[in-house]
N, C-alpha and C positions, 0 to 999 in steps of 0.2 A: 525439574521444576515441579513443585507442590502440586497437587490437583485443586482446583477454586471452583466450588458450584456459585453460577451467578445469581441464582436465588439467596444467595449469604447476600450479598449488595443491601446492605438497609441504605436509605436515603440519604443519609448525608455522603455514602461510597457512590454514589449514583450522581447528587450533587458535584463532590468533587470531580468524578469522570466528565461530567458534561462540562465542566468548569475550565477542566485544563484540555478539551480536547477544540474551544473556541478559544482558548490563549493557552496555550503550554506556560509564556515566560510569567507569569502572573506571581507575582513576588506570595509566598506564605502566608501576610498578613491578610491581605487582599484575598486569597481564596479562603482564610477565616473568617473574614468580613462577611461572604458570600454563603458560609454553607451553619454560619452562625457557633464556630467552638474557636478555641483561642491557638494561634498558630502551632506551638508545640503538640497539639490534640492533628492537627492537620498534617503536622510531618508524618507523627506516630503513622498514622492512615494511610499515608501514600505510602511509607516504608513498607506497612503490612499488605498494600494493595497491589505493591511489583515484587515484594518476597513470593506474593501468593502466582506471578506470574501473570495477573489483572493489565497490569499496569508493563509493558515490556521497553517502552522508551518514551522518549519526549522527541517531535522531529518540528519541520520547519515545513512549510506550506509554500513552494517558489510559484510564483509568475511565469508559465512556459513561456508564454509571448512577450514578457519583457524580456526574458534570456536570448529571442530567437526565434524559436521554435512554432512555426505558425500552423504546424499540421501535429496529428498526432496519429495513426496509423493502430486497428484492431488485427492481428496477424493470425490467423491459426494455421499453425505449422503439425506435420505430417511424417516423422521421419522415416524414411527406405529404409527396410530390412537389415537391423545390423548396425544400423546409424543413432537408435535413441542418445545413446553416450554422450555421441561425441556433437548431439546436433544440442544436444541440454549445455552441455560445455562451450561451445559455439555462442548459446544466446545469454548464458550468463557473462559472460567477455563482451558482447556488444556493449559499450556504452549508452546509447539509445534506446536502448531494451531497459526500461522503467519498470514495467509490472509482466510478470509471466505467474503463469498456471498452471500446474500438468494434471489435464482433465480426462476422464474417462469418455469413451464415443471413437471416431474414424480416427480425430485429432490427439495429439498427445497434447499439445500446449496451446493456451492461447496468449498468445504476448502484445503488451503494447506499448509502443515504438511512438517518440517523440522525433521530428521533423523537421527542419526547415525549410523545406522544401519534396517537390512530389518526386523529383530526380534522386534523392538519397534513399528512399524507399527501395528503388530500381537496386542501389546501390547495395544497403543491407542486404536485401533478400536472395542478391546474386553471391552472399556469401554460405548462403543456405541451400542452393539450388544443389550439388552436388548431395547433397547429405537428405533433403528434404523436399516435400514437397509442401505448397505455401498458398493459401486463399487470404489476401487481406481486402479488407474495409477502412473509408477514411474515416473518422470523425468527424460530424458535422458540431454536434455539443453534445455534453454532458448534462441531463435534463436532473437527472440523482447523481448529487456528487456524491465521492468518499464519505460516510457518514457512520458515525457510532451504531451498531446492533441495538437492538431493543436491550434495555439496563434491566425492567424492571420485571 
């Protein structure tokens, strides 16, 4: 992947970032409309903005609680001696396992774990218990959602 200093970002690479990051499906004209150059000027940009590696995908924003999922569960896990491998292998195969970490400090990862309930926690975590050792927290909310890094 290219290297991209984000000081190269002049405003309209900034506009469009903020643009598609409050609607990803926002048709080409429409983010012309908004960042003010004519849609072919706005392909060229985003082509040049995910060649440079700026730009790595477009995703979709789900509703846990309308899937289900009423809890969401903060995990830092701990692997025994011998076990990092296979407990990173372990939590990348969980389905559940939505965002993980591997951070420097006591903990290797911190992972977090989407729920339907407070009994499947028990459940994942006893797939970990051989391999690791495990502190989690519930969520109560998310006060900062996921949000864009400083552009400018």
């Amino acid at each position: 992947m290219p290297s991209f200093i984000v000081s190269a970002l002049d405003a309209v690479d900034r506009a469009l970032v903020e643009a598609l990051a409050a609607d990803a499906r926002q048709p080409l004209n429409a983010l012309a409309k908004q960042v003010g150059l004519s849609a072919p000027s706005v392909s060229d940009r985003l082509k040049r903005l995910e060649g440079a590696g700026v730009i790595r995908g477009y995703t979709v924003d789900l509703d846990q609680k309308a899937l289900g999922y009423r809890l969401q569960a903060i995990v830092r896990v701990k692997p025994l001696p011998g076990q990092l491998h296979m407990v990173q292998r372990a939590l990348e195969e969980q389905p559940y396992v939505i965002e993980c970490d591997k951070v420097t400090g006591d903990d290797c990862f911190i992972v977090r774990i989407v729920l339907r309930d407070i009994e499947q926690l028990d459940e994942i975590l006893e797939g970990l218990s051989e391999r690791a050792e495990t502190s989690s927290a519930i969520v109560k909310a998310s006060p900062v959602p996921r949000r864009l890094p400083p552009l400018g």
